[in-house]
PyMOL Python script that loads the backbone (N, CA, C, O; Angstrom):
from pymol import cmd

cmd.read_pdbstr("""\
ATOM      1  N   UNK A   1     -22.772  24.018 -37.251  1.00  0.00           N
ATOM      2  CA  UNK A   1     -23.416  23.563 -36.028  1.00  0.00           C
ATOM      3  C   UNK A   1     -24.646  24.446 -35.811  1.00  0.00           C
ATOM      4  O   UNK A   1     -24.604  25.676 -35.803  1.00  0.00           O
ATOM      5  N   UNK A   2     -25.838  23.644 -35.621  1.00  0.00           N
ATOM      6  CA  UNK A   2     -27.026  24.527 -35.382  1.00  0.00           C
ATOM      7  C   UNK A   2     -27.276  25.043 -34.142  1.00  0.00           C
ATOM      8  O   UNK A   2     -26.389  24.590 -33.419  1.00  0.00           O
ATOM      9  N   UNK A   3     -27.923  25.671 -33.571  1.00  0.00           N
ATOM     10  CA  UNK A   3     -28.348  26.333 -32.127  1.00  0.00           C
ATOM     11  C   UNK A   3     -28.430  24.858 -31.168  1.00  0.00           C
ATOM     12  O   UNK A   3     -27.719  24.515 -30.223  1.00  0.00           O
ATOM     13  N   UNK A   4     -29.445  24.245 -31.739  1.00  0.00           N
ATOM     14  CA  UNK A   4     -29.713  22.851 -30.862  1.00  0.00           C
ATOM     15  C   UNK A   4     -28.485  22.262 -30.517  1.00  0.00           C
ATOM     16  O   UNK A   4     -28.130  22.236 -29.339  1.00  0.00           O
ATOM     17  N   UNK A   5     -27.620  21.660 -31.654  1.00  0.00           N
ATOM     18  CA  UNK A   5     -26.425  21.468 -31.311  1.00  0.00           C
ATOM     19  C   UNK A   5     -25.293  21.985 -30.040  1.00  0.00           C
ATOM     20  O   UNK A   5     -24.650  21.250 -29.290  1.00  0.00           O
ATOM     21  N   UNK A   6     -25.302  23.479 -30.091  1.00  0.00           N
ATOM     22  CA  UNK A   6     -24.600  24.037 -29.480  1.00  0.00           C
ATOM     23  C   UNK A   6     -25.132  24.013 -28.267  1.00  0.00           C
ATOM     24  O   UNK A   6     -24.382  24.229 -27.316  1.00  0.00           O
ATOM     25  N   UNK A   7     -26.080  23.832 -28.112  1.00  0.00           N
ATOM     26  CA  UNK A   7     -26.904  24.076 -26.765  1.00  0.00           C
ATOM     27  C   UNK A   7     -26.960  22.534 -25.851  1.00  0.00           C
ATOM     28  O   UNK A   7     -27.156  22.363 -24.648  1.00  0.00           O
ATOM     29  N   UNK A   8     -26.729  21.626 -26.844  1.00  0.00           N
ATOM     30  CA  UNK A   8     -26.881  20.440 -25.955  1.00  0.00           C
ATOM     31  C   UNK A   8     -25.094  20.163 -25.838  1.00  0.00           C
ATOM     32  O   UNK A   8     -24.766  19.394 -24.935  1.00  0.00           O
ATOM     33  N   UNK A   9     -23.978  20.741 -26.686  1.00  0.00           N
ATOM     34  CA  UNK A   9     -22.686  20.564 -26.246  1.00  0.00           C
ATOM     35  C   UNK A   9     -22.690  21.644 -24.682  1.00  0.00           C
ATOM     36  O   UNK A   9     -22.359  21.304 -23.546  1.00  0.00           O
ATOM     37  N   UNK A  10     -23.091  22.727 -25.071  1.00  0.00           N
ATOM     38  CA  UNK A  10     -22.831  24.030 -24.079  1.00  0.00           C
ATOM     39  C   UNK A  10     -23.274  23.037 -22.337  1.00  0.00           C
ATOM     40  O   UNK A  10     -22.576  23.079 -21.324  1.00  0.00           O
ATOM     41  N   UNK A  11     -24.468  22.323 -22.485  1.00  0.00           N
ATOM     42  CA  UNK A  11     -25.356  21.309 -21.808  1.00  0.00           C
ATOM     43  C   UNK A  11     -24.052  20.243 -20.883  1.00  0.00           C
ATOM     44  O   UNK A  11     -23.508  20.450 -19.799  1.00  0.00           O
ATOM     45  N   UNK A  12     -23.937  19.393 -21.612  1.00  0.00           N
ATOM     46  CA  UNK A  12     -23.179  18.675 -21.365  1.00  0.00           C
ATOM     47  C   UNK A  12     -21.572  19.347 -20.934  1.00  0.00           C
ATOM     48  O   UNK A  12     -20.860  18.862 -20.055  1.00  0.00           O
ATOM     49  N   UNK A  13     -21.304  20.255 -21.561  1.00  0.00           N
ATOM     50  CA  UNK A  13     -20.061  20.824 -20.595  1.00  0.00           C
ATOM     51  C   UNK A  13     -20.142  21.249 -19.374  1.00  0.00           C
ATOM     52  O   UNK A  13     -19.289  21.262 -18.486  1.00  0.00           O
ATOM     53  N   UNK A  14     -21.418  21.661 -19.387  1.00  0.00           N
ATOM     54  CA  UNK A  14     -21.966  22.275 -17.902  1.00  0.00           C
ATOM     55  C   UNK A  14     -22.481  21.459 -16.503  1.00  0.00           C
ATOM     56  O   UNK A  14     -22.687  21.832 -15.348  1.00  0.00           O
ATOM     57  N   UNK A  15     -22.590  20.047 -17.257  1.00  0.00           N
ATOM     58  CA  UNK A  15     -23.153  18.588 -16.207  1.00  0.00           C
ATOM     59  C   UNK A  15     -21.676  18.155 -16.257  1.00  0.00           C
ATOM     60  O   UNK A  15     -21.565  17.425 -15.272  1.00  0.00           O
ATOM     61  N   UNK A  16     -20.474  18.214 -16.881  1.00  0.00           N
ATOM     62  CA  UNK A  16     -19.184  17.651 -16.785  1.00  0.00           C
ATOM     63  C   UNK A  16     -18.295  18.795 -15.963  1.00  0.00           C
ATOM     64  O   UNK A  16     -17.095  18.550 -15.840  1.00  0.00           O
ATOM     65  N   UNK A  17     -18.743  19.861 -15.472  1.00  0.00           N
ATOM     66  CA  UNK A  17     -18.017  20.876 -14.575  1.00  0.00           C
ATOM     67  C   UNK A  17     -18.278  20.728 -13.513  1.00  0.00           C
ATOM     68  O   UNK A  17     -17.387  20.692 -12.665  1.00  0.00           O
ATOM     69  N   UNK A  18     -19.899  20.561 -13.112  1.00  0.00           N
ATOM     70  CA  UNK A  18     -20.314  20.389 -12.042  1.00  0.00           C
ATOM     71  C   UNK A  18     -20.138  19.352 -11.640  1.00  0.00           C
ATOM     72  O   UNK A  18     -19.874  19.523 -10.450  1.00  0.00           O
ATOM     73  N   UNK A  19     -20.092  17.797 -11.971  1.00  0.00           N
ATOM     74  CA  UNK A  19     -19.692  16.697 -11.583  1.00  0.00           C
ATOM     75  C   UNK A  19     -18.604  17.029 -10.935  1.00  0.00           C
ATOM     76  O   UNK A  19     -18.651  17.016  -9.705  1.00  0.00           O
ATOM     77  N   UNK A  20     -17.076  17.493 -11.775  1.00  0.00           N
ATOM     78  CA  UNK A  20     -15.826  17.615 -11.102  1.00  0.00           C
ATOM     79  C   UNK A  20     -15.660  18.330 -10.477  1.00  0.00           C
ATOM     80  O   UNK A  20     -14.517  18.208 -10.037  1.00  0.00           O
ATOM     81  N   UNK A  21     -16.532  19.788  -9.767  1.00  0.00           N
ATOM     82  CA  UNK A  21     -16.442  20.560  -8.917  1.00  0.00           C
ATOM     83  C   UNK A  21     -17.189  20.142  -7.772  1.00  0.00           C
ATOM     84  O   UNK A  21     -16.900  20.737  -6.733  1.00  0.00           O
ATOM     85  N   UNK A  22     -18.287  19.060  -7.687  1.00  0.00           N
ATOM     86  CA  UNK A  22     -18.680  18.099  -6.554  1.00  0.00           C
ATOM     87  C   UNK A  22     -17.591  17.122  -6.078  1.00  0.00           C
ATOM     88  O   UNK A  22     -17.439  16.932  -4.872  1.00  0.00           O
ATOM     89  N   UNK A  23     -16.825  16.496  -6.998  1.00  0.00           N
ATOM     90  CA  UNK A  23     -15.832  15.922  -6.631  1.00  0.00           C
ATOM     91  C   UNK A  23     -14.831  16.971  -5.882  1.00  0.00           C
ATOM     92  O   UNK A  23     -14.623  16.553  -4.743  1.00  0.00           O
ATOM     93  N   UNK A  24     -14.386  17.760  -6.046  1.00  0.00           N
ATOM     94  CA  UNK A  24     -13.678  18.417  -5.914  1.00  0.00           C
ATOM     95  C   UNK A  24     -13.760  18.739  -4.358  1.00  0.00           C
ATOM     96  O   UNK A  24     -12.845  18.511  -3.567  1.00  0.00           O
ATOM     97  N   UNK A  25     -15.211  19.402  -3.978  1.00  0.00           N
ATOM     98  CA  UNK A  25     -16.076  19.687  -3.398  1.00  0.00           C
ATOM     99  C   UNK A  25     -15.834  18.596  -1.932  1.00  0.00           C
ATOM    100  O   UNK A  25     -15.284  18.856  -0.861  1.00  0.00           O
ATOM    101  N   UNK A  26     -16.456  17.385  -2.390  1.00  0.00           N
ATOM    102  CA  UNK A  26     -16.598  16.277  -1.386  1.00  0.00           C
ATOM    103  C   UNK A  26     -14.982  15.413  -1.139  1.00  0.00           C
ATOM    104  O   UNK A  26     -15.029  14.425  -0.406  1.00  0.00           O
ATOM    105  N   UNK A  27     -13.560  15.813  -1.769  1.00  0.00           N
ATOM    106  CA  UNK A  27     -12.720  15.746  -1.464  1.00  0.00           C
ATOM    107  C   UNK A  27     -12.227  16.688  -0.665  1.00  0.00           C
ATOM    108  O   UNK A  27     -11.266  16.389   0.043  1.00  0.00           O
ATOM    109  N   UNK A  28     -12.652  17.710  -0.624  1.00  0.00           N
ATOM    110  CA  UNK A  28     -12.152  18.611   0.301  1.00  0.00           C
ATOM    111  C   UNK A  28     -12.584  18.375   1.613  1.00  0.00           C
ATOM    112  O   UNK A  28     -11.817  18.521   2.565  1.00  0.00           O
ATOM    113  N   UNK A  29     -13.922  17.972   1.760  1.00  0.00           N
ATOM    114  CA  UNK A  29     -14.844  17.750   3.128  1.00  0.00           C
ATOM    115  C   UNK A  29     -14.154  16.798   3.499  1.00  0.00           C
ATOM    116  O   UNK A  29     -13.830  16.921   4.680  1.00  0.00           O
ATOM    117  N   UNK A  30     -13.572  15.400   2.757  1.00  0.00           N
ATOM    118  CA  UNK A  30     -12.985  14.333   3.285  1.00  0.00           C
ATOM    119  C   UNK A  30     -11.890  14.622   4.132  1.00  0.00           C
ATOM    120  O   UNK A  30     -11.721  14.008   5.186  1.00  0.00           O
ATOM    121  N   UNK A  31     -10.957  15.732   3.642  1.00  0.00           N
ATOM    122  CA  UNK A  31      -9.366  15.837   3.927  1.00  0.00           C
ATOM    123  C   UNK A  31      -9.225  16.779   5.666  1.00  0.00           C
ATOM    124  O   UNK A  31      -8.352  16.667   6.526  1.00  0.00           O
ATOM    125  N   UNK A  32     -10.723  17.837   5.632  1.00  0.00           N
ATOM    126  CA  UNK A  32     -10.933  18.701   6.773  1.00  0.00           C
ATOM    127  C   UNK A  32     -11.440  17.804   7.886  1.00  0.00           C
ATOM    128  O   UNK A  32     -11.141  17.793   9.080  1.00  0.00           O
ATOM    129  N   UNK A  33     -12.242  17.090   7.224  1.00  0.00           N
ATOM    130  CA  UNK A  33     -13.172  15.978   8.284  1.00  0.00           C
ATOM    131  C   UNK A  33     -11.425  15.027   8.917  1.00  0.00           C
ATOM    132  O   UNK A  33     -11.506  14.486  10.020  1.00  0.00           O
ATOM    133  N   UNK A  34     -10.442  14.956   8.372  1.00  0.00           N
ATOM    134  CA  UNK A  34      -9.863  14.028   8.569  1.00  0.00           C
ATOM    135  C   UNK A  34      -9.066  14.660   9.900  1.00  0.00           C
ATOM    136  O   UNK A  34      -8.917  14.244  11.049  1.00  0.00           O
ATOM    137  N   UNK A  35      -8.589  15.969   9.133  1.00  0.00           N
ATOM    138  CA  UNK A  35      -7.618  16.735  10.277  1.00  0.00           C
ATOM    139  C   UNK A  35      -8.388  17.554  11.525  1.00  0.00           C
ATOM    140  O   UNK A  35      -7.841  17.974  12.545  1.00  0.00           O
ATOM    141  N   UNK A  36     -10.027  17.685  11.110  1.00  0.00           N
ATOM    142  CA  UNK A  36     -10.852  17.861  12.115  1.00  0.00           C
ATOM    143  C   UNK A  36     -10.957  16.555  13.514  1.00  0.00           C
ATOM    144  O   UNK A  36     -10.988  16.833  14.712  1.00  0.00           O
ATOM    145  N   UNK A  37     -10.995  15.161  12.921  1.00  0.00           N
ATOM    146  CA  UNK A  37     -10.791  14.596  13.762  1.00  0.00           C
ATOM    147  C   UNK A  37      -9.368  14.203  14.488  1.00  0.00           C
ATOM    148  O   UNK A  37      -8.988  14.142  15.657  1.00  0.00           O
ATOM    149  N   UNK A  38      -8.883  14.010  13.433  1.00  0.00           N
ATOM    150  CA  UNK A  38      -7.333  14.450  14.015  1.00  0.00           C
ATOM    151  C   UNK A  38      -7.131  15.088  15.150  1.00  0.00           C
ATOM    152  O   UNK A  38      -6.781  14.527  16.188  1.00  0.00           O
ATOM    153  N   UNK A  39      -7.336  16.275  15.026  1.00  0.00           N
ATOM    154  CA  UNK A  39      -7.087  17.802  15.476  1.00  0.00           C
ATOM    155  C   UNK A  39      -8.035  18.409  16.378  1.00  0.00           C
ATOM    156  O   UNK A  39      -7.875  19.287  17.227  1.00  0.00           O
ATOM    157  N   UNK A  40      -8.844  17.895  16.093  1.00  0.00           N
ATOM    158  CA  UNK A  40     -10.084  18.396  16.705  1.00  0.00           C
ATOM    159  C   UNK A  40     -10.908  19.946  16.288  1.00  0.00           C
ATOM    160  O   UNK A  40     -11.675  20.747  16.822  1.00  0.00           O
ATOM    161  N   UNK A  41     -10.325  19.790  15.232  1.00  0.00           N
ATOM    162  CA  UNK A  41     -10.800  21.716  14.668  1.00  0.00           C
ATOM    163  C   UNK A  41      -9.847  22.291  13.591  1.00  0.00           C
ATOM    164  O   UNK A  41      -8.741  22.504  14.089  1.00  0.00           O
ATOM    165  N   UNK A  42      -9.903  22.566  12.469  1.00  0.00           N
ATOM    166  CA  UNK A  42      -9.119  22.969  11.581  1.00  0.00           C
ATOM    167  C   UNK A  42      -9.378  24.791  11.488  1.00  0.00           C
ATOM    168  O   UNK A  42     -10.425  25.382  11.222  1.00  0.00           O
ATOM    169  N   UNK A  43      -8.101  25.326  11.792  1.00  0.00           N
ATOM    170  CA  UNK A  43      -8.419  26.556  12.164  1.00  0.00           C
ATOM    171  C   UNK A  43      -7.260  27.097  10.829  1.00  0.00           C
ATOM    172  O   UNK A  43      -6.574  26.398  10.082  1.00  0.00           O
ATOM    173  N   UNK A  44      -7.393  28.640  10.912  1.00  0.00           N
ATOM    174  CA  UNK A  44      -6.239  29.133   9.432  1.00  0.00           C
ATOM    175  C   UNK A  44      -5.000  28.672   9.239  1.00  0.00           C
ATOM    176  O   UNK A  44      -4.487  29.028   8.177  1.00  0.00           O
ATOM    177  N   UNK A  45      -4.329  27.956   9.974  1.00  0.00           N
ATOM    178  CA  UNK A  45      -3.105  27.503   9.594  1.00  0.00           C
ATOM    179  C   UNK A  45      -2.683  25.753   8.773  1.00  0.00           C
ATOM    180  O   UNK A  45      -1.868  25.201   8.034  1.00  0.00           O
ATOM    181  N   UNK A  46      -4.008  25.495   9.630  1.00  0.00           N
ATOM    182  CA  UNK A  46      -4.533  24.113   8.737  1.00  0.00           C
ATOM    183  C   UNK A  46      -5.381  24.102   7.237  1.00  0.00           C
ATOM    184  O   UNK A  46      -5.275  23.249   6.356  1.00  0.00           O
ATOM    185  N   UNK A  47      -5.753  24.622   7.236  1.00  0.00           N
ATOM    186  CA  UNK A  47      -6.626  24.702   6.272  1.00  0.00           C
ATOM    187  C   UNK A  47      -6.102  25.854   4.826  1.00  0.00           C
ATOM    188  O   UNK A  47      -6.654  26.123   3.759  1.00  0.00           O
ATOM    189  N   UNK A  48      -5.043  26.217   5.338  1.00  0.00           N
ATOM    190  CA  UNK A  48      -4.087  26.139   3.973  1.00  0.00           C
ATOM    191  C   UNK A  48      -3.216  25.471   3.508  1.00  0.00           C
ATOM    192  O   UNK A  48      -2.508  25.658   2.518  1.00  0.00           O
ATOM    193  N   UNK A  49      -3.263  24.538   4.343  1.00  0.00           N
ATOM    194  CA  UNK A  49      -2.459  23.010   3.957  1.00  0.00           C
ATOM    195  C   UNK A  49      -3.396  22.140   3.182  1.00  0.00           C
ATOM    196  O   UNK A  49      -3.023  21.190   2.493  1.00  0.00           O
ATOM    197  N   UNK A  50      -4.754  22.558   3.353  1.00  0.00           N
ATOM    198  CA  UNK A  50      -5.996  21.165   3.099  1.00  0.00           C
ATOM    199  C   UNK A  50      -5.538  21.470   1.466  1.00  0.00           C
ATOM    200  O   UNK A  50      -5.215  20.353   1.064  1.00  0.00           O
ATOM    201  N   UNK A  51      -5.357  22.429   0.346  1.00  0.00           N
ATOM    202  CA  UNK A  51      -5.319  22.751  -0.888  1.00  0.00           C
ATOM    203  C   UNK A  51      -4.077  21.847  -1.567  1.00  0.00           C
ATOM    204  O   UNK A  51      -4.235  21.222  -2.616  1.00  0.00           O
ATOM    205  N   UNK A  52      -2.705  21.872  -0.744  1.00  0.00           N
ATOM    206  CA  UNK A  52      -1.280  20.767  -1.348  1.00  0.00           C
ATOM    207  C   UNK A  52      -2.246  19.590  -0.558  1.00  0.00           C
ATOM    208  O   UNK A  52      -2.612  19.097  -1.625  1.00  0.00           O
ATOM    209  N   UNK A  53      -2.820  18.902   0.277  1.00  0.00           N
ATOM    210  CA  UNK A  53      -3.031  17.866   0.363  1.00  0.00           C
ATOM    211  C   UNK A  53      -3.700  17.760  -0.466  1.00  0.00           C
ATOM    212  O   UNK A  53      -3.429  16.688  -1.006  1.00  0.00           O
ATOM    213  N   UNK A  54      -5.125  18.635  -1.367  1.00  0.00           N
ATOM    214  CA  UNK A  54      -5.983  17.814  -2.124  1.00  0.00           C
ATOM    215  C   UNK A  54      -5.246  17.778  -3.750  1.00  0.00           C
ATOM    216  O   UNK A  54      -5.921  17.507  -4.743  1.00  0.00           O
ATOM    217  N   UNK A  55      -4.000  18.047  -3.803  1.00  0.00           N
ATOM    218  CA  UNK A  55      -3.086  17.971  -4.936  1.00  0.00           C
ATOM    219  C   UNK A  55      -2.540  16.524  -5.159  1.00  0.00           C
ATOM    220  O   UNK A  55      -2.053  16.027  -6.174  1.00  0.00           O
ATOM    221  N   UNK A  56      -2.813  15.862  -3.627  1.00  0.00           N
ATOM    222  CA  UNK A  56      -2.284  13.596  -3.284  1.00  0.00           C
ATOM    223  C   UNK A  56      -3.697  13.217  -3.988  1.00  0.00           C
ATOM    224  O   UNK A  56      -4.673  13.824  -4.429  1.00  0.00           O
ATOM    225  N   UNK A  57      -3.241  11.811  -3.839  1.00  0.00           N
ATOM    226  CA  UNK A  57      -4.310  10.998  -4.097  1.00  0.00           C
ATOM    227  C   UNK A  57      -4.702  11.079  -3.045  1.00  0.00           C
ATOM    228  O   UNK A  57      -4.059  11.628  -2.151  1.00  0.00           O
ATOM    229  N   UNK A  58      -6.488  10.268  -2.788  1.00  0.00           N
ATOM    230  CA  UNK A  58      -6.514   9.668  -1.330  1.00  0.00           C
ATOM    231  C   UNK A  58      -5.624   8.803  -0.587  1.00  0.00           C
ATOM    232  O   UNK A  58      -5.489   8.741   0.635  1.00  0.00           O
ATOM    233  N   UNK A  59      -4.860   7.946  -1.761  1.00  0.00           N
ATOM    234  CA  UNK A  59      -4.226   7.025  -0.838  1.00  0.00           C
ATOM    235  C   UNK A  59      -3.047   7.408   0.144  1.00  0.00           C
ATOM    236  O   UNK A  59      -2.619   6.761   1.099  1.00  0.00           O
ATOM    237  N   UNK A  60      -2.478   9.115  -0.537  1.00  0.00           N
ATOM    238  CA  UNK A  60      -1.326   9.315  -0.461  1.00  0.00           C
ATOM    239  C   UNK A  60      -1.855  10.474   0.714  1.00  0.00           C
ATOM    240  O   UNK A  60      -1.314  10.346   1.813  1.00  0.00           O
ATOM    241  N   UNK A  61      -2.655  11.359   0.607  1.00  0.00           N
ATOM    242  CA  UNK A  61      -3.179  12.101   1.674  1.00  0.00           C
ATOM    243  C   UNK A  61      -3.838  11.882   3.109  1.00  0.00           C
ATOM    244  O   UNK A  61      -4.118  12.642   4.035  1.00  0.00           O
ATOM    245  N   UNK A  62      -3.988  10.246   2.848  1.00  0.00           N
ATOM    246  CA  UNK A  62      -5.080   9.708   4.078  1.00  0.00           C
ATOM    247  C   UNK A  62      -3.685   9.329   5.149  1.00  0.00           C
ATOM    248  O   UNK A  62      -3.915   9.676   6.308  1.00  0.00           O
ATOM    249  N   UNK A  63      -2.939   8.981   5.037  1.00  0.00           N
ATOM    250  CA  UNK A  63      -1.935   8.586   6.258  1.00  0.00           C
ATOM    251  C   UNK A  63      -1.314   9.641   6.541  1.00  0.00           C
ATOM    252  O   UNK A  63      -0.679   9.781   7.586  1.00  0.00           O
ATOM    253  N   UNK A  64      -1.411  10.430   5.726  1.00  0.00           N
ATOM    254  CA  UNK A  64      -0.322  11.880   5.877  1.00  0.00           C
ATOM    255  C   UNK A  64      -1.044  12.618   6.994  1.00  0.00           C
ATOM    256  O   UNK A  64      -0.450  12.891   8.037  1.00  0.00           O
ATOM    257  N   UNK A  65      -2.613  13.020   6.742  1.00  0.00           N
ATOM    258  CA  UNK A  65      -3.484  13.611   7.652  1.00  0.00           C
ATOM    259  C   UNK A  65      -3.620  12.683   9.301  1.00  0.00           C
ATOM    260  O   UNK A  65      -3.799  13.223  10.392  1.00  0.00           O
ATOM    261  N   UNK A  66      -3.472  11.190   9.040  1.00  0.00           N
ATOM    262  CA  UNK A  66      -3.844  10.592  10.640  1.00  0.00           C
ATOM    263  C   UNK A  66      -2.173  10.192  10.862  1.00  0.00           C
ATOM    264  O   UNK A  66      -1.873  10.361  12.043  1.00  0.00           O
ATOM    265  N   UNK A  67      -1.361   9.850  10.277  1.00  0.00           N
ATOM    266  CA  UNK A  67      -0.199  10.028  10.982  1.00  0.00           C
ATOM    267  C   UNK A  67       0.888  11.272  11.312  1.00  0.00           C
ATOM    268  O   UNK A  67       1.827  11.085  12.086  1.00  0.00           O
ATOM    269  N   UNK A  68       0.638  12.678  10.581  1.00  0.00           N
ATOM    270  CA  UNK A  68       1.505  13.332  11.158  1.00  0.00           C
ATOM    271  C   UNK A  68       1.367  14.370  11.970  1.00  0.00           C
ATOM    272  O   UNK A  68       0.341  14.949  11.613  1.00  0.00           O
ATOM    273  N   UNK A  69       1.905  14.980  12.975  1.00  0.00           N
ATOM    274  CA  UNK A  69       1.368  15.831  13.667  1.00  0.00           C
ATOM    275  C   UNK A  69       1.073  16.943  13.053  1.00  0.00           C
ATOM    276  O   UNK A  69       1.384  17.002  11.863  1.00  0.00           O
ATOM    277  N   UNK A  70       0.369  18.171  13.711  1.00  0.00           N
ATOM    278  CA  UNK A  70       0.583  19.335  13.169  1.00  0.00           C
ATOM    279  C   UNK A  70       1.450  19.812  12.984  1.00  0.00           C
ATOM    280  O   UNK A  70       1.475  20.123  11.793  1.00  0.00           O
ATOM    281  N   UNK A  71       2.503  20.179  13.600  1.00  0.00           N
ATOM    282  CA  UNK A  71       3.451  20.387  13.391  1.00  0.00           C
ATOM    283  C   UNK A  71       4.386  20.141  12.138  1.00  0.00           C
ATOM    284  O   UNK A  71       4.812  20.957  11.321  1.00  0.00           O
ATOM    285  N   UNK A  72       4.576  18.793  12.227  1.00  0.00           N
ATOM    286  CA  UNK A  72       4.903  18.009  10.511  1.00  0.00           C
ATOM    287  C   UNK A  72       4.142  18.701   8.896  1.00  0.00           C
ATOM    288  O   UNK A  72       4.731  19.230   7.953  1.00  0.00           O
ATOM    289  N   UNK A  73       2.851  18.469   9.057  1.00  0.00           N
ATOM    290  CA  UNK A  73       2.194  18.725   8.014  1.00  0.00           C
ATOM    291  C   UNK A  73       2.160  20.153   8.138  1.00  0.00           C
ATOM    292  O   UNK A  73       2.463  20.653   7.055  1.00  0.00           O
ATOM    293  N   UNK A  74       1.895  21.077   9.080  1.00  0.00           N
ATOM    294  CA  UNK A  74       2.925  22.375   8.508  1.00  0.00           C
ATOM    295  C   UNK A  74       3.568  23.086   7.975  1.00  0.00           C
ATOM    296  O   UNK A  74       3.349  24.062   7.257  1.00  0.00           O
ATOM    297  N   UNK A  75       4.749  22.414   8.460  1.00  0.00           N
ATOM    298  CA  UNK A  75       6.196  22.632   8.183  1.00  0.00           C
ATOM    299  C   UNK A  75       6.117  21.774   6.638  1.00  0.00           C
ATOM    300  O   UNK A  75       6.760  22.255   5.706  1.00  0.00           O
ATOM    301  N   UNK A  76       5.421  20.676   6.443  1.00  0.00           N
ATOM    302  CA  UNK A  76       6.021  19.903   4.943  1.00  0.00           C
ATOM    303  C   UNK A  76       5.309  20.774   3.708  1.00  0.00           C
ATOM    304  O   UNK A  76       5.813  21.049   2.619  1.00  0.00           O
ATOM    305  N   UNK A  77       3.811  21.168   4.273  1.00  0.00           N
ATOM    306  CA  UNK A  77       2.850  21.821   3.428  1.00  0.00           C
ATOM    307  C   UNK A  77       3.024  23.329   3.111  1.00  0.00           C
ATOM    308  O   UNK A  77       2.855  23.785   1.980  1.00  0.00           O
ATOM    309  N   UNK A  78       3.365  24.053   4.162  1.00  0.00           N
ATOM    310  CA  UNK A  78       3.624  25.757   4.033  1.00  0.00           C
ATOM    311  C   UNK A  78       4.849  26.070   2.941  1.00  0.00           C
ATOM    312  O   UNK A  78       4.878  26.852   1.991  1.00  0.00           O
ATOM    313  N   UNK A  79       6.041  24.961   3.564  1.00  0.00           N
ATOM    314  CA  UNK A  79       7.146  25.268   2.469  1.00  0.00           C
ATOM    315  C   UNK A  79       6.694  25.029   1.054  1.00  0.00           C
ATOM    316  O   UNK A  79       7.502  25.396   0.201  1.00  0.00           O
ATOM    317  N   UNK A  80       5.479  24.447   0.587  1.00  0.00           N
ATOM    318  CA  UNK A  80       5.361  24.515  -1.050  1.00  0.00           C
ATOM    319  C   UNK A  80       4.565  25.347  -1.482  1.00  0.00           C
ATOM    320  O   UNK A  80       4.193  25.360  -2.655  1.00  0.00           O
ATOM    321  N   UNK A  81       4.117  26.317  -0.437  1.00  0.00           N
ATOM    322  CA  UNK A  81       3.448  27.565  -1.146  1.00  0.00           C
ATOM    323  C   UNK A  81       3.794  28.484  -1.441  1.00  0.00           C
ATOM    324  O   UNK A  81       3.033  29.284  -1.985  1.00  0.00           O
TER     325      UNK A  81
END
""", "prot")
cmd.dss("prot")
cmd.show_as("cartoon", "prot")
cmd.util.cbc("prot")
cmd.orient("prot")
């Protein structure tokens, strides 16, 4: 493998990290924005829950965040850390 080579793989690994760390990124904003409106403010006890929620899908995290109380998502989220 020549320099050029390596440099346009090295390239492309580096546009395929950053893609999934924007994703990553703008799933997280989704899940805070959710329990922000929820909640009205995601303060330290929430927002170590936002990390097992971004472990769901959306489909599976979006009712979890507008239907359960704080309390619930708490208690379901703290016990798996």
């Amino acid at each position: 493998m020549n320099l050029s080579q390596a440099y346009e793989q090295w390239e492309e690994t580096t546009k395929q990290q950053g893609v999934q760390e924007g994703v990553q990124l703008e799933r997280r904003q989704v899940v805070e924005n959710l329990l922000r409106f929820r909640f009205g403010f995601v303060d330290e006890e929430l927002s170590r829950v936002v990390d097992s929620l971004l472990q769901l899908t959306p489909e599976e995290f979006t009712p979890l965040c507008l239907q359960l109380s704080r309390e619930d998502l708490l208690a379901r989220f703290n016990s798996h850390q």
